[in-house]
C-alpha positions in Angstrom: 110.7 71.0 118.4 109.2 72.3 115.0 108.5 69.9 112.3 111.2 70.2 109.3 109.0 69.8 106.2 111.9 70.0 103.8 110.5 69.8 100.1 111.4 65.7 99.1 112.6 64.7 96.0 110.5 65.6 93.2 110.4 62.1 91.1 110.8 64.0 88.1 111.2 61.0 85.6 111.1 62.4 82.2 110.4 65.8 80.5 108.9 65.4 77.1 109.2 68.3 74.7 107.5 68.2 71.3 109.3 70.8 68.6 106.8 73.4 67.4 106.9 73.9 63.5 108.2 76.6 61.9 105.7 79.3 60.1 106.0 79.9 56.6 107.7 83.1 57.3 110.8 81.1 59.3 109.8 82.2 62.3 109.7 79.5 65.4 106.2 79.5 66.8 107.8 79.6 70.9 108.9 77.1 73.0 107.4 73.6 72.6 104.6 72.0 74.3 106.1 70.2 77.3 105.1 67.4 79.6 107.0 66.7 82.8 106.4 63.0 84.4 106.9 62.9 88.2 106.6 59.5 89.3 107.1 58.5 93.2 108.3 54.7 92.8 107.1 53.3 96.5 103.5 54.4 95.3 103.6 53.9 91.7 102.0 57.0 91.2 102.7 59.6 88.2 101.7 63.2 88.3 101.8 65.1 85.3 102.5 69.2 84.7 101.7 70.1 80.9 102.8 73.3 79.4 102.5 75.6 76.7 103.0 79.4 76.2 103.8 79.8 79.7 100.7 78.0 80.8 100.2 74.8 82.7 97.7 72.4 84.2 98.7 69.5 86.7 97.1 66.1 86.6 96.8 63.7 89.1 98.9 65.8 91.8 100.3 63.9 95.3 99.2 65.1 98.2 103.1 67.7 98.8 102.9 70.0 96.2 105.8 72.3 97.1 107.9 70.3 94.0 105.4 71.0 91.3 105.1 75.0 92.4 109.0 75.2 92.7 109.9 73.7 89.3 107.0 76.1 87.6 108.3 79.2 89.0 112.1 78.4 87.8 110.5 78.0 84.5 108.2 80.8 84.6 105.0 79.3 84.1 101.6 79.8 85.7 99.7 77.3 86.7 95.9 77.0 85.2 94.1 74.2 87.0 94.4 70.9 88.1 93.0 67.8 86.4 91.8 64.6 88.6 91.1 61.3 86.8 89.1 60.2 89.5 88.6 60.3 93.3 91.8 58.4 94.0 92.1 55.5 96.3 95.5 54.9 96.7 97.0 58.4 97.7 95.4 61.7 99.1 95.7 64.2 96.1 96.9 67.8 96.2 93.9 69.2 94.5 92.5 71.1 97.4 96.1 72.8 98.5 96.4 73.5 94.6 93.1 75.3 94.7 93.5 77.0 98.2 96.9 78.2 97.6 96.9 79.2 93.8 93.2 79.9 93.6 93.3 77.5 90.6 90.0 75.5 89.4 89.8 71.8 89.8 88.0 70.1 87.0 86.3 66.2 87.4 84.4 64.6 85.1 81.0 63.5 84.8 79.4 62.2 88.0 81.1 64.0 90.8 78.5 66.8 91.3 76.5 64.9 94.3 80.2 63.8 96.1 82.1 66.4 96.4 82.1 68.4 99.2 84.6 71.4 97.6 84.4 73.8 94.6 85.0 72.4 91.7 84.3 72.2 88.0 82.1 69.2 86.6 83.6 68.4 82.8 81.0 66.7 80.6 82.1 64.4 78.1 84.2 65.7 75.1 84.0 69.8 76.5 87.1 71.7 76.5 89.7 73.6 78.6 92.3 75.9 76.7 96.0 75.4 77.6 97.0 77.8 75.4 96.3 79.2 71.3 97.4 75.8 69.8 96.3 73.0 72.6 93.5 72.4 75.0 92.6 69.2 77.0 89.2 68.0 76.5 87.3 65.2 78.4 86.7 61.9 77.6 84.4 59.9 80.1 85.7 56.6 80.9 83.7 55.1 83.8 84.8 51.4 84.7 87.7 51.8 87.6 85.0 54.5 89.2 81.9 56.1 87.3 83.6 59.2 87.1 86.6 58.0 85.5 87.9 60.7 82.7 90.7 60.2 80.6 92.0 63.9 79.5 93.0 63.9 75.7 95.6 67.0 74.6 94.2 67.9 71.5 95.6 70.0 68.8 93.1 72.9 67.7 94.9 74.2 64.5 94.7 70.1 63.3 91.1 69.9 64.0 91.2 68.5 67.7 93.4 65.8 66.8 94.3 64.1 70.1 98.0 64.1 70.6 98.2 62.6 74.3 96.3 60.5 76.5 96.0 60.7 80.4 94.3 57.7 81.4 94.2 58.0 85.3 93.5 54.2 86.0 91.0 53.8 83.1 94.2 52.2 81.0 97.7 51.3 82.3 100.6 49.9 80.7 100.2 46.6 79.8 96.4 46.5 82.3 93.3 48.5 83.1 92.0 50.0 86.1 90.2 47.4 88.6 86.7 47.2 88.6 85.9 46.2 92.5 86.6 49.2 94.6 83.4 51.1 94.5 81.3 48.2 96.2 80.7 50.7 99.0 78.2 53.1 96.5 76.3 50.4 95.4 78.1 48.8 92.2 79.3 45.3 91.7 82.9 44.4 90.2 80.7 42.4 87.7 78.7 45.6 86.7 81.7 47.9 86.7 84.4 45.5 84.7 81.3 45.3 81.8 81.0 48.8 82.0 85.1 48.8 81.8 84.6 46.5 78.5 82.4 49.2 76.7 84.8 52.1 77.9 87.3 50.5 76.5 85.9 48.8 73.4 84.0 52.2 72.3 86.3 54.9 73.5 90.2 54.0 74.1 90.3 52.2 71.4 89.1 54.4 69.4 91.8 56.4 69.4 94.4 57.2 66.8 97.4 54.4 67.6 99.8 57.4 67.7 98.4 59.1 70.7 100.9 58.8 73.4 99.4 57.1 76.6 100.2 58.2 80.0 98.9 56.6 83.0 98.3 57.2 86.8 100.5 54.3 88.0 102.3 51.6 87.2 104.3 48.4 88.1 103.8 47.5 92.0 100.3 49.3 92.5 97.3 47.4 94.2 94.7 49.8 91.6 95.6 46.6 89.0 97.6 43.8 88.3 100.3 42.9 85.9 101.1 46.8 85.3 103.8 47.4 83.2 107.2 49.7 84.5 107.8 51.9 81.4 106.3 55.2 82.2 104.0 56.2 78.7 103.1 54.6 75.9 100.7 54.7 72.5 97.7 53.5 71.8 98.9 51.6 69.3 101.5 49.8 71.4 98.9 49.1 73.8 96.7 48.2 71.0 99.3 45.1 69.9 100.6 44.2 73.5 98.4 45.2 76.5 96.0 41.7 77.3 93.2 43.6 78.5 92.6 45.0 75.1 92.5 41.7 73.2 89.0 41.0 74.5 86.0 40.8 72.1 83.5 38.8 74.1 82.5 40.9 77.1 81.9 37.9 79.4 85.6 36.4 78.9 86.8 40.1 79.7 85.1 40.6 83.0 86.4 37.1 83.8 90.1 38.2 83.2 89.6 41.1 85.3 87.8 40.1 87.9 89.9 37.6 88.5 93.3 37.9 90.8 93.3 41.2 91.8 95.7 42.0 94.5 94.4 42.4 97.3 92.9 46.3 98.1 94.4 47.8 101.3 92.1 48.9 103.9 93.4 52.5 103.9 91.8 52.9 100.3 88.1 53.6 101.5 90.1 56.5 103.8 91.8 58.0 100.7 88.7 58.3 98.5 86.6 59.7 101.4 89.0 62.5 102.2 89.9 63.5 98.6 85.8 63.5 98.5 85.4 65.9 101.2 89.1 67.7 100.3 92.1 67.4 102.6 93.6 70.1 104.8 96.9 71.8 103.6 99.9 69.2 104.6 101.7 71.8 107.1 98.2 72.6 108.6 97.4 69.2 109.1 100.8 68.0 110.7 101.5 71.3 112.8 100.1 69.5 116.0 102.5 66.1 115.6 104.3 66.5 119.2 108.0 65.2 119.8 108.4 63.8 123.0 111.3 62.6 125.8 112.1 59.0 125.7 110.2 58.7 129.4 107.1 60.5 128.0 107.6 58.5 125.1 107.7 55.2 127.4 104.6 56.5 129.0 102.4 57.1 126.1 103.3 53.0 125.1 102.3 52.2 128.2 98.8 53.7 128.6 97.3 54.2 125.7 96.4 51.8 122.6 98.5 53.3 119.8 100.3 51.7 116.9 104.4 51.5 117.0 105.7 52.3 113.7 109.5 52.2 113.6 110.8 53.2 110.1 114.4 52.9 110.2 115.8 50.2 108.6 115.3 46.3 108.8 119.2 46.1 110.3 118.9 48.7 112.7 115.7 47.2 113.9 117.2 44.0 114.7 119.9 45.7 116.8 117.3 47.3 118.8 113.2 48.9 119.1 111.0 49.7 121.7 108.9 46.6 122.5 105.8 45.8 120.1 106.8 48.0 117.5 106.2 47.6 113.8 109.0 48.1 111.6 108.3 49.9 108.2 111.4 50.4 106.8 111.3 54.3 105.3 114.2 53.6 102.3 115.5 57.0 100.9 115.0 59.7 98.3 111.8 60.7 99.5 109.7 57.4 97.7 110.4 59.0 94.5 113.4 55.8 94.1 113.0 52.4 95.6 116.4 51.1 95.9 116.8 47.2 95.4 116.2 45.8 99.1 113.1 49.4 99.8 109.3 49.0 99.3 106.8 50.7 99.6 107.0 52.2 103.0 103.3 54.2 102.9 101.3 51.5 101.4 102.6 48.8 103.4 101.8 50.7 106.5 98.0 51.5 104.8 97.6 47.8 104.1 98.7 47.0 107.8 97.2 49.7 110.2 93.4 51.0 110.3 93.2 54.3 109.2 92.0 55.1 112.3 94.6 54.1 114.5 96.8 56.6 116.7 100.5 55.8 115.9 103.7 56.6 117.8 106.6 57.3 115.4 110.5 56.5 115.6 112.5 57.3 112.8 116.2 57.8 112.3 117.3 61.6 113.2 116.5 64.2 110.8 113.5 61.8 108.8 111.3 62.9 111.2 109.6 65.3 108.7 110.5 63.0 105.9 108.1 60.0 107.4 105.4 62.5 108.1 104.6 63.5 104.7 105.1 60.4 103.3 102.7 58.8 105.6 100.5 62.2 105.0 100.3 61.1 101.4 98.0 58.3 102.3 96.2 59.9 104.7 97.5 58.8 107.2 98.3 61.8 110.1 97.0 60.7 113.2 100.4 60.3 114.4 100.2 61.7 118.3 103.9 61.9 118.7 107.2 61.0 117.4 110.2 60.2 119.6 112.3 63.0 120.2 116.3 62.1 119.1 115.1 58.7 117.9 115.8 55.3 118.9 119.3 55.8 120.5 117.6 58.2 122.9 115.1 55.3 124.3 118.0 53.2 124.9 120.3 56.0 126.6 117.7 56.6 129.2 117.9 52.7 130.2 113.9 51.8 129.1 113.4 48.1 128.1 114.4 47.3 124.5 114.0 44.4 122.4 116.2 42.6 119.8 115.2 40.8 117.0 116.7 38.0 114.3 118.0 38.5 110.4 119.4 35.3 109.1 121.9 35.5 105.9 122.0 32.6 104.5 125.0 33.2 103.0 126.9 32.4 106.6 124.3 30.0 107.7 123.6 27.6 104.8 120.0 27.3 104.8 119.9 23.2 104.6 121.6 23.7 108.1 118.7 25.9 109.2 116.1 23.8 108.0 117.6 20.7 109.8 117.5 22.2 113.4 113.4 22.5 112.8 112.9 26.1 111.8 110.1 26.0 109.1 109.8 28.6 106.3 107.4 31.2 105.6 106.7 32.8 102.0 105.0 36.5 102.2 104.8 37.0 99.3 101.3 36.9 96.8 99.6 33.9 96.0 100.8 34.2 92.6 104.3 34.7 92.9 104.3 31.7 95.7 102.7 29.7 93.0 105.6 30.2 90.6 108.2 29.4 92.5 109.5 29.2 96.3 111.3 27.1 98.7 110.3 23.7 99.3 107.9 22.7 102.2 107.1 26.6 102.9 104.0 27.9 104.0 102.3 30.8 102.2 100.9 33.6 104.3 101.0 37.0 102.3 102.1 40.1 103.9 98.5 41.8 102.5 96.7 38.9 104.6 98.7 39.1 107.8 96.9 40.0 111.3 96.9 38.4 114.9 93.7 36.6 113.8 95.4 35.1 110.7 98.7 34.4 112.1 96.6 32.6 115.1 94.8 30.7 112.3 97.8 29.3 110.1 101.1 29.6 112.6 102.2 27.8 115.9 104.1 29.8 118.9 106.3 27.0 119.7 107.7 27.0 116.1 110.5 29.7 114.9 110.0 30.5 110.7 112.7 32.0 108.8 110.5 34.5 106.6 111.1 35.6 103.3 109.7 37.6 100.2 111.3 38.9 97.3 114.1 41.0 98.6 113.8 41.0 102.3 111.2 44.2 102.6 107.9 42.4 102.8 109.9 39.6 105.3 111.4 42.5 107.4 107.8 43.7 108.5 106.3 40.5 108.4 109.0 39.5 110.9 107.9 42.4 113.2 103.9 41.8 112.8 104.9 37.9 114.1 106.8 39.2 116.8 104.1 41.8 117.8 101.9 39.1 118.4 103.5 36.6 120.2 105.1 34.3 117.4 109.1 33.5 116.2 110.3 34.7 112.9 113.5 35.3 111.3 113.6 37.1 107.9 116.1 36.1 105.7 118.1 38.6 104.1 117.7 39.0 100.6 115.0 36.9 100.8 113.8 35.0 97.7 116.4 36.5 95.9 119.4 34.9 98.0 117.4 31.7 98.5 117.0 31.0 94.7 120.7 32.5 93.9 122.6 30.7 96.7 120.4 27.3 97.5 118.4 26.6 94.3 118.1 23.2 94.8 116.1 24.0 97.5 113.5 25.5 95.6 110.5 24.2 93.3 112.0 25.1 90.3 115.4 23.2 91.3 117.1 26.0 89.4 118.7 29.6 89.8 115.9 31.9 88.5 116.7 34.4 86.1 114.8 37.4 87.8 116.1 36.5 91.5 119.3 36.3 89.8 119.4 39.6 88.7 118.1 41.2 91.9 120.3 39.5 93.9 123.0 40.8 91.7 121.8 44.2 92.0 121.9 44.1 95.8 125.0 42.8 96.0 126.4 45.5 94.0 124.3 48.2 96.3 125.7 46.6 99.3 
């Protein structure tokens, strides 16, 4: 069975199109400068295609490129190069299939030259690349979320280089900065990095005009910084007025703020940065050996060798039935690029959860076989030895063993009634959210923190937990991790959401609160 690796849905956001001015002589210069945000909402990641006079450069491109090359050739433009903000952690880039495909340059900046293991082009600080007669992108290095963080300013050359836009990578986010604790491995402290964040950002960022427009790598939901903001750009003078990491003036109160509460970093970061080091394989290359397999040989492969069970369809259909010690990752729809109200973040959870190393067995629903693939491939993540062939219903036709599991709405069972019979609850959420508010007498385990070791450490076998989060995402796999490894869980549907909106007495605040409220509403009307 080949692999259908449809193109997924772009996660084109926004396009932004500045008028050009008129000459003296009336006529229009050409089409305006244009930038096109493509944001995939389960990794809070934003790529960005900028183009002039039929030109364009990429920055910050996910790993399946096919969507960026499609929307330039239906508007006739040729691609010029592609421009990383950094060695990325959190996704595997499309740099090398970029370069490889379209024989286009790749530009870093400064202090990538003894790393990378491709061709590329080392940008000093504040030296140029051409877009076209009117713009051109120069450098601007930024070290403090890496050493060779660069933040690529579109300047205008007829207004004397006047910087115009802003592409910060993770140097400065909406409403945050980049985190200054995930080059440990390379020999330098979050201590050294978040004071070397405080001059970046005291000497350079701010140093800009407030009109330039801001446009980050990521934004609300991803582990590369906390408290980032949802709305997609910015200026630097909004940031200027609003954004908490840019109100410091003592350097030892700022590395305090930032060192302080990060979320925790998934293991499969350390993975991402080494293979957009040493340059990824092109994505159909790299899943052409992905086999599909019989239910028996399926059965088999479970049986005798130590792989990881990822079942992606959803938390409902999970329930009803999976093949024994299987993970469920719920997949959600529209490729990542939307996360409706009750998705997540399907490849980060799954990063956070599984080694990088690990072999992993695949069922999805029929026809997201290709779908889960890349998505998963977008972390790094392709050591997947074999997916089951006509998905789930296939395992049960041929009479193998399956297993059941246990959602709880509260709605039809109150949950004071619950709590009476002796179930005990079980908040996944952060630290930080369980600290604001959650139902009385639970216990607080995050989802990040969850393995057999720690669920042997803080849970009891003989006990049964209803599980929640949020919305019921984080609860559904957290309820499949505790039944993995031998303990009782029940997530509750809706999680925090319906527990605040249906029993708030039951919770520390004694009171509806105005945020579950609304997402509760929102499911309710999805539903």
């Amino acid at each position: 069975m080949a692999i259908d690796l449809q193109t997924l849905p772009s996660g084109l956001k926004e396009v932004l199109r500045d008028t050009e001015k008129e000459h003296d002589d009336g006529d229009s210069s050409g089409p305006g400068l244009e930038v096109r945000i493509y944001y995939l909402e389960c990794l809070a990641q934003a790529s960005y295609v900028v183009s002039h006079e039929g030109n364009a450069f990429i920055v910050d491109p996910r790993r399946d490129v096919d969507a960026f090359l499609e929307d330039l050739q239906k508007s006739n433009v040729v691609l010029k190069g592609v421009f990383e903000t950094h060695f990325h952690a959190d996704f595997v880039s499309g740099h090398c299939e970029l370069k490889d495909r379209l024989g286009v340059p790749v530009y870093f900046g400064e202090g990538t030259a003894n790393r990378c293991k491709f061709q590329f082009t080392e940008l000093k600080n504040k030296e140029m690349v051409d877009l076209s007669s009117r713009y051109a992108f120069q450098a601007l290095h930024t070290p403090g979320h890496t050493m060779e963080s660069t933040v690529y300013l579109l300047v205008d050359k007829t207004a004397n280089n006047k910087p115009l836009k802003a592409f910060t990578g993770d140097t400065l986010f909406i409403g945050s900065c980049g985190r200054p604790d995930l080059v440990g491995s390379i020999g330098y402290t979050a201590d050294k990095m978040a004071r070397t964040m405080f001059r970046t950002l005291q000497s350079k960022v701010l140093s800009l005009p407030d009109d330039v427009q801001v446009f980050p790598a990521h934004g609300a939901g991803s582990p590369c910084g906390k408290s980032l903001g949802s709305e997609l750009y910015s200026t630097i003078g909004q940031q200027r007025l609003t954004n908490p990491a840019l109100k410091f003036t003592n350097e030892d109160e700022f590395v305090k703020f930032l060192t302080e509460g990060q979320p925790t970093a998934p293991q499969y970061f350390l993975h991402d940065v080494d293979q957009n080091l040493t340059g990824p394989k092109p994505l159909c290359a790299e899943l052409s050996g992905v086999c599909f397999v019989t239910a028996d040989a399926f059965k088999e492969m479970v049986d005798t060798d130590n792989y990881t069970l990822a079942d992606t369809r959803s938390a409902t259909e999970f329930c009803r039935g999976h093949v024994p010690n299987s993970l469920n990752f719920p997949l959600g729809g529209e490729g990542g690029a939307i996360v409706g109200p009750e998705d997540g973040n399907f490849a980060m959870w799954v990063g956070t959860l599984v080694p990088p190393g690990n072999d992993i067995l695949l069922v999805t629903d029929m026809g997201k076989e290709g779908e889960a693939l890349q998505r998963l491939a977008r972390i790094g993540y392709t050591k997947v030895k074999a997916v089951l062939r006509g998905g789930f219903c296939s395992y049960k036709e041929a009479g193998l063993p399956v297993e059941t599991a246990t959602r709880v709405d509260i709605r039809a069972s109150p949950l004071s009634s619950l709590l009476a019979s002796g179930m005990e609850l079980l908040d996944v959420r952060t630290k930080g959210e369980f600290e604001q508010n959650t139902a009385k007498a639970s216990l607080n385990l995050p989802l990040a923190e969850m393995s057999q070791q720690s669920l042997e450490k803080c849970l009891e076998k003989d006990k049964v937990y209803l599980v929640f989060c949020s919305s019921g995402y984080r609860s559904a796999i957290a309820a499949s991790v505790l039944k993995r490894w031998g303990f009782k869980g029940q997530d509750i549907v809706s999680g925090f959401a319906s527990v605040s909106y249906h029993s708030p007495e039951l919770t520390t605040s004694g009171k509806v609160c105005p945020v579950m409220k609304a997402l509760m509403e929102k499911m309710l009307a999805a539903s």
